[in-house]
C-alpha positions as CSV (number, residue, x, y, z in Angstrom):
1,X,-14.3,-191.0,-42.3
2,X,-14.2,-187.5,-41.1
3,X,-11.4,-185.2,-41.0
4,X,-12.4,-182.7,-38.5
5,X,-14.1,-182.3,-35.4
6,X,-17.1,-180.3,-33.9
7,X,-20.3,-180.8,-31.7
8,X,-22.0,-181.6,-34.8
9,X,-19.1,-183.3,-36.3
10,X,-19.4,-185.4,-33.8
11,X,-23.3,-186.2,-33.7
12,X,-22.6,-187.1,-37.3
13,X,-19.7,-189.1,-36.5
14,X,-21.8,-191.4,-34.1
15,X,-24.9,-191.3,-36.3
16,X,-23.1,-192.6,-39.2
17,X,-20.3,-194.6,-37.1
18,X,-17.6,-192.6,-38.7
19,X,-14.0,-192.2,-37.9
20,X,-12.9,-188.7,-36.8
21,X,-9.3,-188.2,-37.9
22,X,-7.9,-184.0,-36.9
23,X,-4.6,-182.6,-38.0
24,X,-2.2,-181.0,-35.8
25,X,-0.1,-178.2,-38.3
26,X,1.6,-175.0,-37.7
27,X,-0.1,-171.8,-37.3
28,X,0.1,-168.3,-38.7
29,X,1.8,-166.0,-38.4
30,X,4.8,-167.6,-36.5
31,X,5.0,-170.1,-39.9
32,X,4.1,-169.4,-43.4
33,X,0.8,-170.8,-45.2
34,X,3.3,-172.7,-47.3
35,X,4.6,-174.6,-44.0
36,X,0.8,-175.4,-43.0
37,X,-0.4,-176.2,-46.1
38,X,2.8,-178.8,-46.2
39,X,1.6,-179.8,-42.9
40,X,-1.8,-180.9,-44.1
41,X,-0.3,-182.5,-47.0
42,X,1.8,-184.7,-44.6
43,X,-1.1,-185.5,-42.5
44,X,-3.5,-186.4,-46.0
45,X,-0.4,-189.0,-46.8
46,X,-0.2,-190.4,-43.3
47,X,-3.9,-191.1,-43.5
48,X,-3.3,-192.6,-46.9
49,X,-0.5,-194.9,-45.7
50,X,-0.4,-195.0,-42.1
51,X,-4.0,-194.5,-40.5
52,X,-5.4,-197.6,-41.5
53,X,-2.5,-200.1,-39.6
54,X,-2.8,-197.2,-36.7
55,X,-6.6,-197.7,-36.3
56,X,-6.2,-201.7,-36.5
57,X,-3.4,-201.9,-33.7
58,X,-5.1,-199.3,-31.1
59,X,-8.2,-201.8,-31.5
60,X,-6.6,-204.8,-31.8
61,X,-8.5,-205.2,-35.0
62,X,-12.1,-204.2,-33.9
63,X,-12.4,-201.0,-36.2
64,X,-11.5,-200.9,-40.2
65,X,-11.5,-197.9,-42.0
66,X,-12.4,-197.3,-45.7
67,X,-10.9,-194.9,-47.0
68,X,-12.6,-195.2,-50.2
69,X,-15.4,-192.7,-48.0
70,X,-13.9,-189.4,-46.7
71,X,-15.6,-186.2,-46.3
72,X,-13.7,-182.8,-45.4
73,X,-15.1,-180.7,-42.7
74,X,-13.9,-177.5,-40.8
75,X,-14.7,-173.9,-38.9
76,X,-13.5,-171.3,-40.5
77,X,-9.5,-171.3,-41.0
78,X,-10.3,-175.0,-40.7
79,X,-13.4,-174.6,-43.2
80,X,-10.7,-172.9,-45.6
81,X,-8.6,-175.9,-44.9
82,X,-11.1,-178.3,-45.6
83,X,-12.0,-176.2,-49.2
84,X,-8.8,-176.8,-50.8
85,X,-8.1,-180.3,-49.7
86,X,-11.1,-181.0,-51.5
87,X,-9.4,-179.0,-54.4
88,X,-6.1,-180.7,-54.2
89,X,-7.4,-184.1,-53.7
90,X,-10.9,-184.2,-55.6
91,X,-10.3,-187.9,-56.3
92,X,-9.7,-189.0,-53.0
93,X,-12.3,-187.1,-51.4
94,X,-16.3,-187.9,-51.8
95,X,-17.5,-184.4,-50.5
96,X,-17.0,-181.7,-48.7
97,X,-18.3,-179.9,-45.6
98,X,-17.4,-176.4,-44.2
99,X,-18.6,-173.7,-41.8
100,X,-18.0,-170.0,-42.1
101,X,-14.3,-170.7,-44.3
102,X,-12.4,-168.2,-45.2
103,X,-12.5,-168.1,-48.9
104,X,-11.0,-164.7,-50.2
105,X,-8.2,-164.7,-49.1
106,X,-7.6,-161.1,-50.9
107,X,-10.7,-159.3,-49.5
108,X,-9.7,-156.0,-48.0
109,X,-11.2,-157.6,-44.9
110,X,-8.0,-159.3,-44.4
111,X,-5.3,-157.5,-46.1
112,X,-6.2,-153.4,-45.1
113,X,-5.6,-151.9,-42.0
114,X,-9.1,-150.1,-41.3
115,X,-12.1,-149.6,-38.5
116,X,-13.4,-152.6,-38.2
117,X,-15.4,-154.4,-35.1
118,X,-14.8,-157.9,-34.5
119,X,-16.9,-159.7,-32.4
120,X,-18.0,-156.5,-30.5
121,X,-14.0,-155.8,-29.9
122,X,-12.3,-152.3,-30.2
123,X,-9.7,-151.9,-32.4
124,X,-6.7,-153.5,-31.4
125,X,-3.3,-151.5,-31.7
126,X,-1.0,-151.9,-33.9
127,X,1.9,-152.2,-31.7
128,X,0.3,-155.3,-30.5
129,X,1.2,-157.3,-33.7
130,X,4.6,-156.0,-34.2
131,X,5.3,-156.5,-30.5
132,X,4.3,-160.2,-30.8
133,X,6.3,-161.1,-34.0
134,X,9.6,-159.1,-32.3
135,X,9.1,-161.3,-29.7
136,X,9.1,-164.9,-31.6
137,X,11.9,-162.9,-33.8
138,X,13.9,-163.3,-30.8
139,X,12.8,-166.2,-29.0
140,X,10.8,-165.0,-26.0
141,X,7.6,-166.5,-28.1
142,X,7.6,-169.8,-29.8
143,X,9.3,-169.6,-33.3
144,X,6.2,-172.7,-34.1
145,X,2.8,-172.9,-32.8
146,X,0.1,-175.6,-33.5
147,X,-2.9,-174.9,-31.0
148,X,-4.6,-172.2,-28.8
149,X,-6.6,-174.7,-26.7
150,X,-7.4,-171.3,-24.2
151,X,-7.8,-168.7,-26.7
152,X,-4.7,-167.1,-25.8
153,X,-4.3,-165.7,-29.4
154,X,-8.0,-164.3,-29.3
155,X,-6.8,-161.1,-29.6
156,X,-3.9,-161.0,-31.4
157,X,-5.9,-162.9,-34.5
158,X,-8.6,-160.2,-33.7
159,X,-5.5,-157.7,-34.7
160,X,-4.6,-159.4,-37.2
161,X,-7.9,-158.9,-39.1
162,X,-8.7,-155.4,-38.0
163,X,-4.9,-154.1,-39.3
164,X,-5.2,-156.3,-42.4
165,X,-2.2,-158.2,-41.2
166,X,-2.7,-161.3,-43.0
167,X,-2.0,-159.6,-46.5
168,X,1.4,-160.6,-46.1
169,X,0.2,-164.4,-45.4
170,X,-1.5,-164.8,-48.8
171,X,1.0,-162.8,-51.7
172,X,-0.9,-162.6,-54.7
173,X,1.9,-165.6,-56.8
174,X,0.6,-168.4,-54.8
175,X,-2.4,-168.7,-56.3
176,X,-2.3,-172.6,-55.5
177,X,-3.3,-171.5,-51.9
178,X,-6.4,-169.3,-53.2
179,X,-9.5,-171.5,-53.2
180,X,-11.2,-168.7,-55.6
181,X,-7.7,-168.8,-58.0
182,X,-7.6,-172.2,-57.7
183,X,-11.7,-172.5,-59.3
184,X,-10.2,-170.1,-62.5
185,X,-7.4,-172.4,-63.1
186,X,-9.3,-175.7,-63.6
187,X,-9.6,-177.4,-60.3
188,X,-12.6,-179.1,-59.1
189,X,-14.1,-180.1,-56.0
190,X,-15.0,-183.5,-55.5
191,X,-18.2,-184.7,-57.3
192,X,-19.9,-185.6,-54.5
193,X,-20.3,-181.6,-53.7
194,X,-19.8,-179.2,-51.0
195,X,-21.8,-178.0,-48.0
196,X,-21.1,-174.6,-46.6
197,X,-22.8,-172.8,-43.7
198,X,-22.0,-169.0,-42.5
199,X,-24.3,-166.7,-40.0
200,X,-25.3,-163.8,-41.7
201,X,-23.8,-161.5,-38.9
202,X,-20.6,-162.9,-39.1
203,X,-17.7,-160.0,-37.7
204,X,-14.6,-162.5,-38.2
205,X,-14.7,-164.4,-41.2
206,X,-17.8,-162.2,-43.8
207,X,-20.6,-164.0,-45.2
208,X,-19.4,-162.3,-48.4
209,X,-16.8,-165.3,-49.1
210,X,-19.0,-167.3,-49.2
211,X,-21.5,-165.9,-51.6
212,X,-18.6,-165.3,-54.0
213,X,-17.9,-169.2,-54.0
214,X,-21.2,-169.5,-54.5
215,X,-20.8,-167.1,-57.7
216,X,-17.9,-168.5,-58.8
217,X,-19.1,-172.0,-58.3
218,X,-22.5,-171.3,-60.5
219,X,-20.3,-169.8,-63.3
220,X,-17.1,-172.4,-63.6
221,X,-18.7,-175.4,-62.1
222,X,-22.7,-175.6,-62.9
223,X,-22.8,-178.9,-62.6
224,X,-21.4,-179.6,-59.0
225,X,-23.7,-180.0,-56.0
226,X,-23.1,-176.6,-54.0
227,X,-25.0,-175.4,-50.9
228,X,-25.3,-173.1,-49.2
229,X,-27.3,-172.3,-45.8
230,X,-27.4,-168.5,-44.7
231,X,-28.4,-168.2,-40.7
232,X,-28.8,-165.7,-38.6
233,X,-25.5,-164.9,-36.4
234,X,-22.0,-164.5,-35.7
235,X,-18.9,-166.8,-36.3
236,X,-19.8,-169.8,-34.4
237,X,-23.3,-169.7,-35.0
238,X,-23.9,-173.3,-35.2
239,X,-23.1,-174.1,-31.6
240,X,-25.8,-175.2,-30.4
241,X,-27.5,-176.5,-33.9
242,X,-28.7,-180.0,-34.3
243,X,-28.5,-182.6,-37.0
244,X,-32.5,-182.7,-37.3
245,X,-32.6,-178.7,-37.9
246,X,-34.6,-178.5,-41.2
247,X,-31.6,-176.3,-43.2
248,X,-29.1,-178.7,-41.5
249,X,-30.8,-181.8,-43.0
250,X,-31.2,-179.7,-46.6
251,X,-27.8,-178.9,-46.3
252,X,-26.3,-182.4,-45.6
253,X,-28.3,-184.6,-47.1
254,X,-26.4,-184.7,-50.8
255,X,-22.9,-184.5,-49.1
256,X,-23.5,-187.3,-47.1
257,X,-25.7,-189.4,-49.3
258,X,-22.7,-189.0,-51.6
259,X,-19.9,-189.8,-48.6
260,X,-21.7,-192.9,-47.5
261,X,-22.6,-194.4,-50.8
């Protein structure tokens, strides 16, 4: 079973005849990461108690799922999201999958307000963040919000990274939402090991991340299974990638020998 969903999500999905199963949770910055993080707690429970009678009804028996095999995938916040359910459920999980995560959460990237161009973009004022959360303050904007199926919030997330906005999303005492924080206090990833891909030129979410999970990985964990593939390009790189890519095979082939086993 997977619990995300992409283009090659998918082409995994239907090589494999897996079960694709995405959460729906609440978004930043209208809701805290302690809200989404509950969110996807609630959803990992309902597929632990309530997915497998939901599956059996909508087709009247056909399709059984085993949830003895999942594997965690996701892009970026999703990949971050993917991480640490892998942390917080290493038993549950066989292996994990993600593409160009957000892993330090306290990188100045994030968290201090300086020049910098995203996705070609100019700087984004200011204004246009405290103008937006005025505006949910008061109830012109949604107080909750759980998708962005146009982009609408292209911009303001945009903002949010160029004014280091989302230092106020991460404070530095929850380390349990801190994938890096979370490797120096003891947890594992599932045995099975973890698959992450990032382009190179990536302006949103820094290849640096994910070089440091690589460092931390080889010094607190040796023993796990850890790739990862370095390509040229931006966030989103992978778009048009295909299973049988040579570094995409390499990359897979230990997370999903160790999913399907």
């Amino acid at each position: 079973m997977l619990e995300a969903g992409s283009p090659l999500l998918l082409a995994l999905a239907v090589r494999h005849s897996a079960l694709i199963v995405t959460p729906d949770y609440r978004m930043l910055p209208e809701s805290s990461l302690d809200e989404l993080m509950q969110d996807i707690e609630d959803f990992w429970n309902w597929v632990q108690t309530r997915l497998p009678e939901c599956v059996r009804n909508q087709t009247d028996g056909v399709v059984e799922v085993d949830l003895s095999r999942i594997i965690t995938s996701g892009e970026s916040a999703g990949g971050f999201l993917s991480l640490i359910t892998g942390l917080n459920h290493a038993e549950g999980v066989r292996s994990v999958m993600a593409a160009y995560p957000v892993v330090d959460v306290r990188s100045s990237y994030f968290t201090v307000d300086y020049e910098k161009s995203v996705f070609g973009m100019p700087q984004m004022p200011l204004d246009m963040i405290k103008e937006h959360m005025a505006k949910v303050k008061d109830g012109r904007l949604p107080s909750i919000v759980s998708s962005d199926p146009k982009g609408e919030r292209t911009e303001l997330m945009f903002a949010f990274i160029q004014r280091g906005a989302y230092r106020d999303s991460f404070p530095p005492d929850q380390r349990y939402n801190a994938i890096l924080e979370r490797l120096e206090d003891v947890a594992r990833f599932p045995r099975g090991g973890v698959f992450v891909m990032h382009g190179k030129d990536d302006t949103v979410v820094p290849v640096g991340g994910s070089f440091m999970l690589q460092d931390y990985l080889r010094r607190l964990d040796p023993e796990l299974n850890f790739h990862l593939a370095v390509r040229d390009g931006e966030h989103g790189f992978d778009g048009s990638a295909t299973l049988d890519e040579d570094w995409l095979t390499d990359g897979l082939i230990d997370a999903v020998s160790s999913w399907l086993a």
